[in-house]
N, C-alpha and C positions, 0 to 999 in steps of 0.2 A: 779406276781405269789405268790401263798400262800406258808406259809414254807413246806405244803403239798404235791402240785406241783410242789417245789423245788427237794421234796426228790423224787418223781416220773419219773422227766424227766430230771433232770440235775444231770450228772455225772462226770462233771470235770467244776474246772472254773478254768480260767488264766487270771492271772495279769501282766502286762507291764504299771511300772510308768516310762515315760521318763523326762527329765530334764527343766524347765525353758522356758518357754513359755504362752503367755496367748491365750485366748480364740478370741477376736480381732486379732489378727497377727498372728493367726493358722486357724482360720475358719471363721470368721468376713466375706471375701467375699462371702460364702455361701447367705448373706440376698441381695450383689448386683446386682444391675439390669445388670451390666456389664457381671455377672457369673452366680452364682446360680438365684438369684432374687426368695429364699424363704422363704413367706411370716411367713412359720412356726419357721424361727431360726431368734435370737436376736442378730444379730448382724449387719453389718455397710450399712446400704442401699446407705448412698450416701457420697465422700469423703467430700463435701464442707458443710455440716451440721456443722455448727458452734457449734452447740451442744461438739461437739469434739474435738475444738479448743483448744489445749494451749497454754498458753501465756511465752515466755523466760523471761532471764532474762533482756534481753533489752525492754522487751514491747512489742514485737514481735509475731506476729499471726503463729503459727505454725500448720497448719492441718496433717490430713494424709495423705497417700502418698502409691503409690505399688511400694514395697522395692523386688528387686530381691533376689530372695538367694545367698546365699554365706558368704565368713569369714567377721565376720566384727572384728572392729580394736581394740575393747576391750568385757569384760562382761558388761554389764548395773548393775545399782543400783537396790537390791533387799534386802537388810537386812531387819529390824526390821523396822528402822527409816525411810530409803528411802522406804518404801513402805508405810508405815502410809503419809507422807511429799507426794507422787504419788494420794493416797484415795482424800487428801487433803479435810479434814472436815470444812465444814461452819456452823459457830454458827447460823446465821443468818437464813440459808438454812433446819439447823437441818439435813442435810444428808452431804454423801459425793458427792462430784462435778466430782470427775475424772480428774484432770484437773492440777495435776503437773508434771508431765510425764517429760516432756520437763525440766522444772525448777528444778527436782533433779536428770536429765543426768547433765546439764551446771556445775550445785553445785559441785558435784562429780567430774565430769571429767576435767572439765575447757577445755572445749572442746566446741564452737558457732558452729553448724553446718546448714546450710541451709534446709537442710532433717535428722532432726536427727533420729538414729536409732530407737527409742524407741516409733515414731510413725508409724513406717512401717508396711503394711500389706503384705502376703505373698498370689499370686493366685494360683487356682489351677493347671497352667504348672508348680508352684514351689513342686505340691503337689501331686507326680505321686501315692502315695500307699495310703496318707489319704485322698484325694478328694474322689478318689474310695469308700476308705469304707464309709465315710461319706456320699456320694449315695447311697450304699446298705443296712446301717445298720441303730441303733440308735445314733443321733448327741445330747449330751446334753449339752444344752447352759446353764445350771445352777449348773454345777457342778464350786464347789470353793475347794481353796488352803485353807487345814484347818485351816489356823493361817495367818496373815500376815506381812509374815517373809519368809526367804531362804529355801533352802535346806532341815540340818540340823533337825530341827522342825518338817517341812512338813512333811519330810520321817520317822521321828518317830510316828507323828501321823496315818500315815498310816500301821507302820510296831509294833505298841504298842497301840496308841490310846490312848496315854498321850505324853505331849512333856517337861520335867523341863529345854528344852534351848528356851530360846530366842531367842539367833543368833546364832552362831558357835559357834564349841568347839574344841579341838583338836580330844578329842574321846568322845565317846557318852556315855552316861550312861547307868549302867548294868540294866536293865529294863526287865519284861516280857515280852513276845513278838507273834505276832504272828506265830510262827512256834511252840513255846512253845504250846500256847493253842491246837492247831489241835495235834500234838504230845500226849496232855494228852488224848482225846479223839479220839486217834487213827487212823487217818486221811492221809490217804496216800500222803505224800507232796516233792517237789523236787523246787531247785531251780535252774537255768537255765541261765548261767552269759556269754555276750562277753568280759566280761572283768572279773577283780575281784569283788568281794560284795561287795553292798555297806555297808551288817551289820558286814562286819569286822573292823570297827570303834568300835562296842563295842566289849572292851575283851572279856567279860565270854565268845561270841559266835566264838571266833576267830579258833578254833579248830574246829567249828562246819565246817568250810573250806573243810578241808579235808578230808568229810565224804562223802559215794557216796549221801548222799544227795543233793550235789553242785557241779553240773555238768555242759562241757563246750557245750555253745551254739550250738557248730558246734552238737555236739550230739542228738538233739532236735527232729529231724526228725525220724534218726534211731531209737530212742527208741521209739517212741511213735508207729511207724509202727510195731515194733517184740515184746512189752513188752506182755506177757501174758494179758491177762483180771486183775485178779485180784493182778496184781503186777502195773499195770498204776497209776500215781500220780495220786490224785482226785482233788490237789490243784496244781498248777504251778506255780513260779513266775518266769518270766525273764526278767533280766536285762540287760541294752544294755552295753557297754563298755565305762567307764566314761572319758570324757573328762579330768576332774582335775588329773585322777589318773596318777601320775608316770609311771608309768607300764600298757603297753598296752597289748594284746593278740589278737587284729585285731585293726585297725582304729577305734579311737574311733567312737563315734555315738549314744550318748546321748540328742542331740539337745540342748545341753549348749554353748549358746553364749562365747565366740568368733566363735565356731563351724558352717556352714552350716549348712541346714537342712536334706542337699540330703542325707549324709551316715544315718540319722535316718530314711529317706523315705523305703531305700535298707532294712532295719533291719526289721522295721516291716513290711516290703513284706516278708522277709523270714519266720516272725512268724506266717504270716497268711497264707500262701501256708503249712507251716510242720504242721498246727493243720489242715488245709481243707482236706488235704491230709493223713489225721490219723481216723482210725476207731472210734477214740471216738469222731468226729468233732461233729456229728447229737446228740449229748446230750453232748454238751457242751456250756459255756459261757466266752468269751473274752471280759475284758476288758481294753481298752487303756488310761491313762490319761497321767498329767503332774503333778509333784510334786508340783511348785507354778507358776508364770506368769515372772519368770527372767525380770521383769524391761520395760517388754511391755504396752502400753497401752491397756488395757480394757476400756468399756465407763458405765459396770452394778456395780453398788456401791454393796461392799460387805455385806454380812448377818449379821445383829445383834445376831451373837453368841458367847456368851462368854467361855471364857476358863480361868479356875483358876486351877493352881497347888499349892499342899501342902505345896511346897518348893517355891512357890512365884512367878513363873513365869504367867504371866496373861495378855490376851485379852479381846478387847470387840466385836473384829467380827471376821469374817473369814479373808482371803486374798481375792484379785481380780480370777476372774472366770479362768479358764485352760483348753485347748485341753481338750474334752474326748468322746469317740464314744463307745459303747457297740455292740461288733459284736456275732454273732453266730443265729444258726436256729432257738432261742427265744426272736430277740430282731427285734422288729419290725421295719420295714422302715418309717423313718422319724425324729421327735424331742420328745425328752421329756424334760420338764421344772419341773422336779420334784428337790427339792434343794437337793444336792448331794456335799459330799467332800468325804475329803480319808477315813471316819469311815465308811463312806455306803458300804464299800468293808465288812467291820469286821463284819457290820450289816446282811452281806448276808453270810457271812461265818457260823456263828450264826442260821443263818434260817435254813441253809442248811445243817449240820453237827451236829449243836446241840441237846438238848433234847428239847421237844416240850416246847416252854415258854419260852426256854434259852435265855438273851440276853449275847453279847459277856462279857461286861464290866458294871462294873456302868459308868466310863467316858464317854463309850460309848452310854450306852444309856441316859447318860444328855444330849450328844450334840441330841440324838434323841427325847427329849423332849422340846429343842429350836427348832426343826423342820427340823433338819438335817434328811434326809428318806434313805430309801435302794435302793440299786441297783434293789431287786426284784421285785419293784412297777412298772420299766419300763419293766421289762419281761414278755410275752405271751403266754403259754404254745401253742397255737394256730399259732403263728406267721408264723411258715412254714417260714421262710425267707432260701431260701437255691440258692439264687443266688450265680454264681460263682462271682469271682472278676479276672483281669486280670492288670495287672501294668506293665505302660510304665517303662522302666529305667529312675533313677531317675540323675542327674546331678553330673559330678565330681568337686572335688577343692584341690587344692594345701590344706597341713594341713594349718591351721592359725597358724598367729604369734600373742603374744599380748605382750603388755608393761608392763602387770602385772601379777606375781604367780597367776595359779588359785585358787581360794578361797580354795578348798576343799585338796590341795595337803598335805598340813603339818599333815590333821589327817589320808590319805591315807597312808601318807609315814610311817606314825608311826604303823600303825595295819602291814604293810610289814615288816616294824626291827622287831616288836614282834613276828609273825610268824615266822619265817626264826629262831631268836634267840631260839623259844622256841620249834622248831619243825623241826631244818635243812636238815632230810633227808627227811621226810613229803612231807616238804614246795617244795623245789626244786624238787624231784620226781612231782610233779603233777604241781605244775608247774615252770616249768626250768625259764621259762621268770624273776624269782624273783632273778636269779641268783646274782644281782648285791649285791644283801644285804646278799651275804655270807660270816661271819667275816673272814678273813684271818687267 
């Protein structure tokens, strides 16, 4: 779509980043002969392709494998390091090989596993809501994690479109952001949490909490069915309920390892029936990704795109490929192989919202002159896709236990003391669950 035909035919778009997972171990069955067997997505045709192999630390041939869902017994290695040491660059090769997967679980974990996690792929009875869509809608096997690194980074590149961390932090930096920019240009926007936010990690927006701008998921459906016309968000984000956080508000259902996948399957069934089911579905655009690839095997070497911050922090590509499917009645059925990370979200915000010409950022439009493109290049004003979608239930599991603090908890825990401290009837009025962090 042109930014023309943006402004024509589309009147809401929605965002759902979920957590840690890559593109191989979320959709990868789609190219097997066993499942999908098509020919149009990039991903794993056959387990025993040596191509895939990694080798442990014993010497040991490790292929893939179809890993059931469920908890499994720790997170996987995904920082800075363990995912560069995962790319595993060959001088020789001049690319990346794909090919430590295996050899920075053992490193990390000191754990020999016969089936290690980190090769597993998941089929579609593991995948009762995104098999579905991934049938009905657009599957883009070329979408990458902007940076290759955790969390942290990812979600600021998606939610700023600069990142000055590297790997984690406690809290994030006060940065522009995207709520900021639609806000100046008046942008009707709401965001939509099962859990708490994840941008209450940085201060300055931590008050932003308690604004009916951040509302709770269960609420989703109801508004979108009674809000007037011209009071409906034209921007949505919703977030699933995060694993790492302290403080839950439902089961979590983030898809972050140790986590199953099934409570994220339930989640985004619910967010695709409450937008199907809303007056603004038939001009609308949904779309679903994953922050970065949590430590999964992918086998597509990442983007030579660089990223340099003022303040020093710097790449030279993207991360490994991530779930991402673009649903709604403009996104055509099938694949698109158009290169895509989290800026192509800010790239269509920009198209769609801005002034004719407008790009969102400079950061932004650097990484779109390394070839990073828009979400809109796969939209059709034409598309007519207006199949229904129908989702089996997806599978239960006991919560997981792990042997390790979730990564992300010390700087959730911290945005909760600051809240509660600096807004204690606020904080608890909206929501009670914080109770615990009320000073005595």
């Amino acid at each position: 779509m042109t930014p023309d035909e943006l402004k024509s035919h589309v009147d809401t778009i929605v965002i759902v980043m979920m957590e840690n997972r890559s593109f191989d171990h979320v959709l990868g069955y789609l190219r097997n002969s066993a499942y999908g067997n098509r020919s149009d997505v990039d991903g794993i045709e056959s387990l025993t392709n040596n191509a895939y192999v990694n080798i442990n630390l014993d010497g040991q041939a490790k292929p893939l494998f179809w890993m059931p869902d469920g908890p499994l017994i720790n997170d996987l290695p995904h920082d800075s390091g363990g995912t560069t040491n995962q790319m595993k660059y060959s001088a020789v090769a001049r690319r990346y090989l794909m090919t430590g997967f295996v050899e920075t679980f053992e490193n990390r974990t000191h754990a020999k596993m016969t089936a290690p996690p980190v090769m597993g792929l998941l089929r579609p009875s593991d995948l009762p809501t995104t098999s579905v869509l991934a049938d009905r809608y657009c599957v883009c096997d070329r979408w990458f994690a902007s940076v290759p690194s955790s969390t942290q980074p990812n979600r600021l590149m998606a939610l700023c479109g600069v990142t000055p961390l590297r790997d984690l932090a406690t809290l994030l930096p006060d940065l522009p952001t995207v709520y900021d920019w639609l806000s100046t240009r008046n942008v009707r926007w709401r965001v939509y949490a099962a859990g708490l936010p994840f941008f209450m990690m940085m201060p300055r927006l931590l008050d932003l909490v308690l604004t009916d701008r951040i509302r709770r998921f269960s609420a989703l459906a109801h508004d979108l069915a009674t809000d007037p016309a011209d009071q409906r968000p034209q921007v949505i984000f919703i977030e699933p309920d995060y694993y790492d956080s302290p403080v839950h508000l439902q089961p979590p259902c983030d898809n972050h390892p140790p986590l199953a996948i099934a409570p994220g399957e339930a989640f985004l069934a619910q967010v695709h029936q409450a937008l199907a089911a809303s007056p603004l579905w038939g001009r609308s655009v949904l779309i679903l990704t994953h922050d970065e690839h949590g430590g999964f095997f992918d086998h597509v070497p990442p983007l030579a795109v660089g990223y340099h911050d003022p303040g020093g922090t710097a790449f030279t590509t993207t991360g490994p490929r991530v779930p991402a499917i673009v649903a709604g009645p403009y996104a055509p059925r099938g694949t698109s192989h158009i290169a895509l990370d989290h800026t192509s979200v800010l790239q269509l915000l920009a198209e769609r919202f801005g002034k004719p010409g407008e790009s969102y950022s400079a950061a932004v439009d650097d990484r779109r002159r390394q070839g990073i493109r828009s979400v809109s290049e796969l939209l059709a004003a034409g598309a007519n896709n207006t199949a229904s979608c129908r989702f089996a239930p997806p599978g239960t599991f006991a919560a997981p236990t792990s042997a390790n603090p979730p990564e992300l908890r010390p700087a959730f825990d911290a945005a909760f003391r600051a809240l509660v401290a600096k807004h204690p009837t606020e904080a608890l009025r909206k929501y009670p669950e914080l109770g615990g962090y009320r000073t005595p």
